[in-house]
C-alpha positions in Angstrom: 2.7 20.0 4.4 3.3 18.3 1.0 -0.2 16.0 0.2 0.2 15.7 -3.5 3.5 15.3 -6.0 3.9 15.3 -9.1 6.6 13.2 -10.7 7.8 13.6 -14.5 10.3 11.4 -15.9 10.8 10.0 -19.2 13.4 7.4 -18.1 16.8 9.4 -18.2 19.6 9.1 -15.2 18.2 12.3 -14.0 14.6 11.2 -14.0 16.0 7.9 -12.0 17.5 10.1 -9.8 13.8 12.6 -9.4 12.2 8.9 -8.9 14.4 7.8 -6.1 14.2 11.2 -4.5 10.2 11.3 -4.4 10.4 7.8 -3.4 12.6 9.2 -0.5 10.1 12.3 0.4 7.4 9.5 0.5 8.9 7.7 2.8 8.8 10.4 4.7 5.3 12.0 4.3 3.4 8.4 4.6 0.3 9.9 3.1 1.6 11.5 0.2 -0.2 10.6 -3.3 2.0 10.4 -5.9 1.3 10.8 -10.0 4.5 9.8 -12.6 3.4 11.5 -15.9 5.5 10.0 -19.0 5.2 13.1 -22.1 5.6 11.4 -25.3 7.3 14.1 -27.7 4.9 13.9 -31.2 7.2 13.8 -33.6 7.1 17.0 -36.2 4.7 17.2 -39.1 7.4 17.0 -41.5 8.9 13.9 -40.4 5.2 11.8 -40.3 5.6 10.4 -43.3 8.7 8.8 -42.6 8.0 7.2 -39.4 7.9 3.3 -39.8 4.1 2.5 -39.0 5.0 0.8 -36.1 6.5 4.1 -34.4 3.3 5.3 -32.1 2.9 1.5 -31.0 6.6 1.7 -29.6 6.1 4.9 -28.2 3.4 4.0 -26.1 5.0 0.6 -24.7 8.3 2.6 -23.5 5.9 5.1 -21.7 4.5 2.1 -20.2 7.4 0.7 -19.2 8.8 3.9 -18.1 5.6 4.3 -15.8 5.7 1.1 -14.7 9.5 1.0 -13.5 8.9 4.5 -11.5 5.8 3.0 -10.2 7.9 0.1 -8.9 10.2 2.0 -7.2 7.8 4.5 -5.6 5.7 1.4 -4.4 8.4 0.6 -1.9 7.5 3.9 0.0 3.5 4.7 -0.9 0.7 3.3 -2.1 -1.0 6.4 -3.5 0.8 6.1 -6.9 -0.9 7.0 -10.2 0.6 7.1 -13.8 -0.3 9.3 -16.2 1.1 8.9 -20.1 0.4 12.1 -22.6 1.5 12.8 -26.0 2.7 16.7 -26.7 5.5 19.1 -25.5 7.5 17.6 -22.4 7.6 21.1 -20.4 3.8 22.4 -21.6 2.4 18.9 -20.6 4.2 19.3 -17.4 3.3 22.3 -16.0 -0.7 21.7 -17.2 -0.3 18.8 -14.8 1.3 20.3 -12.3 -1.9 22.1 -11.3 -3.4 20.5 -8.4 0.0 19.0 -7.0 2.1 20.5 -4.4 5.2 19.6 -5.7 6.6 18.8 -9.1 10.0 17.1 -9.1 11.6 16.7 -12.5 15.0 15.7 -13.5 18.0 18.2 -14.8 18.5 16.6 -18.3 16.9 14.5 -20.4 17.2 12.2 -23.4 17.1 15.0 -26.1 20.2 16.8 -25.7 19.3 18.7 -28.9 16.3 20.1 -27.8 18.0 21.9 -25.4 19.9 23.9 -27.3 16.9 24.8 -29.6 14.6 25.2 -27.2 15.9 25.5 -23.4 16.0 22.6 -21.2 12.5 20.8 -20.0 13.2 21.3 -16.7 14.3 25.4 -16.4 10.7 25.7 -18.7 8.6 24.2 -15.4 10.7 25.9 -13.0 9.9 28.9 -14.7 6.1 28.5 -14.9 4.6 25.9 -13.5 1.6 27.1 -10.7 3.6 25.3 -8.2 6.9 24.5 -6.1 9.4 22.6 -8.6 12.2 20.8 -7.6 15.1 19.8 -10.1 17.2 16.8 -9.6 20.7 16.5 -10.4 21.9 13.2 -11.8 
C-alpha cells in the first residue's frame, strides 16, 4: 500500500496533468502524505554574469507559486501535503528526493525542450534510477 508520494512538477501541462493524477490516487488512499518538490535549474557558470540581478529573486517566487498552485489542487484530496523548493539538476534533485517515498510521479515533458535533446528528458533520467516506483504522466 502507497503511504508516501512524491510529486515533481515545475508547472508544465504535463506536471498539471502528474498534479491532478496524484490528487486522484489521494483521493483514493485517504492517508497518503504527499511532498511537491519544485527544482530550480541554476543557470550555467558562464551565463552568471549576465543574469539581471533580480533573476534568483524571480526564480524563487515562480517555485513558490508553482508549489503553491499544486498544493491547492492536492488540498482538495489530502491534507498531508508538503512542498519542497531546491535549486540544482531537475532529474538528480529528483531522484535524491525520491528516497523515502513510495511513489514518484513526474510529468513526460517539461519547459526546457532543449535540454532534452542535450541531455535526455527529466523524466526517462528518474525512471531510470530513482530507488523507487516512478510513474510518468502524459499530458
Amino acid at each position: 500500500m502507497l503511504s508516501s508520494v512524491l510529486l515533481a512538477t515545475d508547472g508544465s501541462p504535463a506536471a498539471k496533468a502528474a498534479t491532478a493524477f496524484v490528487r486522484d490516487l489521494a483521493s483514493a488512499i485517504p492517508s497518503l502524505a504527499v511532498t511537491v518538490l519544485n527544482v530550480q535549474t541554476i543557470p550555467h557558470p558562464f551565463t552568471v554574469d549576465y543574469m539581471p540581478p533580480d533573476s534568483y529573486g524571480r526564480l524563487e517566487e515562480e517555485s513558490r507559486e508553482i508549489l503553491r498552485e499544486a498544493a491547492d489542487i492536492l488540498a482538495e484530496a489530502t491534507v498531508g501535503v508538503e512542498t519542497l523548493s531546491v535549486q540544482g539538476d531537475p532529474a538528480t534533485e529528483i531522484i535524491k528526493a525520491a528516497k523515502g517515498h513510495d511513489l514518484v510521479v513526474v510529468g513526460s515533458r517539461g519547459l526546457n525542450p532543449m535540454g532534452q535533446i542535450f541531455l535526455g528528458s527529466v523524466s526517462d533520467r528518474v525512471a531510470r534510477f530513482a530507488p523507487s516506483a516512478v510513474t510518468v504522466i502524459h499530458a
